[in-house]
C-alpha positions in Angstrom: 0.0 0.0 0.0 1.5 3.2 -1.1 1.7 6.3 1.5 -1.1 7.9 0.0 -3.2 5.3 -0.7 -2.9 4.7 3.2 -3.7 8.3 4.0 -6.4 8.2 2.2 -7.8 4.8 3.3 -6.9 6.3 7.4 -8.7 9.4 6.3 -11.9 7.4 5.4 -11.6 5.5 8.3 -11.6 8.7 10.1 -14.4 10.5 8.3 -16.5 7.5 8.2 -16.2 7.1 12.6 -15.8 10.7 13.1 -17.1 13.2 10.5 -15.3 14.5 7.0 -14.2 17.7 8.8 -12.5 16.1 11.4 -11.0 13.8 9.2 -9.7 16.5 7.2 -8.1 18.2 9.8 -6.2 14.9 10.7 -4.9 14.6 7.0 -4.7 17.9 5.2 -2.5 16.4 2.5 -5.9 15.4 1.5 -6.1 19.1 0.1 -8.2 19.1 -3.2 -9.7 15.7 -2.2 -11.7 16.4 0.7 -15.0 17.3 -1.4 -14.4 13.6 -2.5 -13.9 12.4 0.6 -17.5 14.2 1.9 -19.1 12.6 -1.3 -17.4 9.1 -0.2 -18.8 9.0 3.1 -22.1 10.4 1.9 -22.6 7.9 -0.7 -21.6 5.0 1.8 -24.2 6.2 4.7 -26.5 5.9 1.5 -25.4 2.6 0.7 -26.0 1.5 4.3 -29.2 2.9 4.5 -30.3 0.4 1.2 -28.9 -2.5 2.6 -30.7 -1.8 5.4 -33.9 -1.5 3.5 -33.1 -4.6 1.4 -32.6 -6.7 4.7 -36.1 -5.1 5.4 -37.5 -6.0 2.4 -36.3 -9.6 2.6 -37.3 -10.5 5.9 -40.7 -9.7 4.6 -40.8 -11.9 1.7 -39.9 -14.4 3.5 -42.6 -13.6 6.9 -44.8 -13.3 3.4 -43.7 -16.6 2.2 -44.1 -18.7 5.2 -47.8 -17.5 5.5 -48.2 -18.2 2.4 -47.1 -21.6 2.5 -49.4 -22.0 6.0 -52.1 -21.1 4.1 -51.9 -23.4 1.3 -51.2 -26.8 3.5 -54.6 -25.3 5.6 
């Protein structure tokens, strides 16, 4: 792993447990990168937030599934 492919990996850490700003302030060699780092961890909270859905959405098919299949043995 090069230097600043591990400042930039420490820095998401960062942002991602802390916030972009303060992860920013930790690495300013991020200079002209931090509005990609914000976008990065935005786009992962978003990603988080649809695989949280999905799991949703799953368990329901399934609950939907099973009652289905209760209903057709009856």
């Amino acid at each position: 792993m090069t230097a600043s492919s591990f400042c930039l990996t420490s820095a998401i850490a960062t942002a991602t447990e802390k916030s972009p700003l303060e992860a920013v302030a930790e690495y300013p060699e991020l200079g002209a990168a931090a509005p990609r780092l914000f976008e990065l961890v935005n786009a992962m909270a978003v990603l988080d937030r649809l695989q949280a859905q999905v799991r949703d959405q799953e368990a329901l098919v399934d609950q939907l599934s099973d009652q289905l299949k209760q209903e057709v043995e009856q």
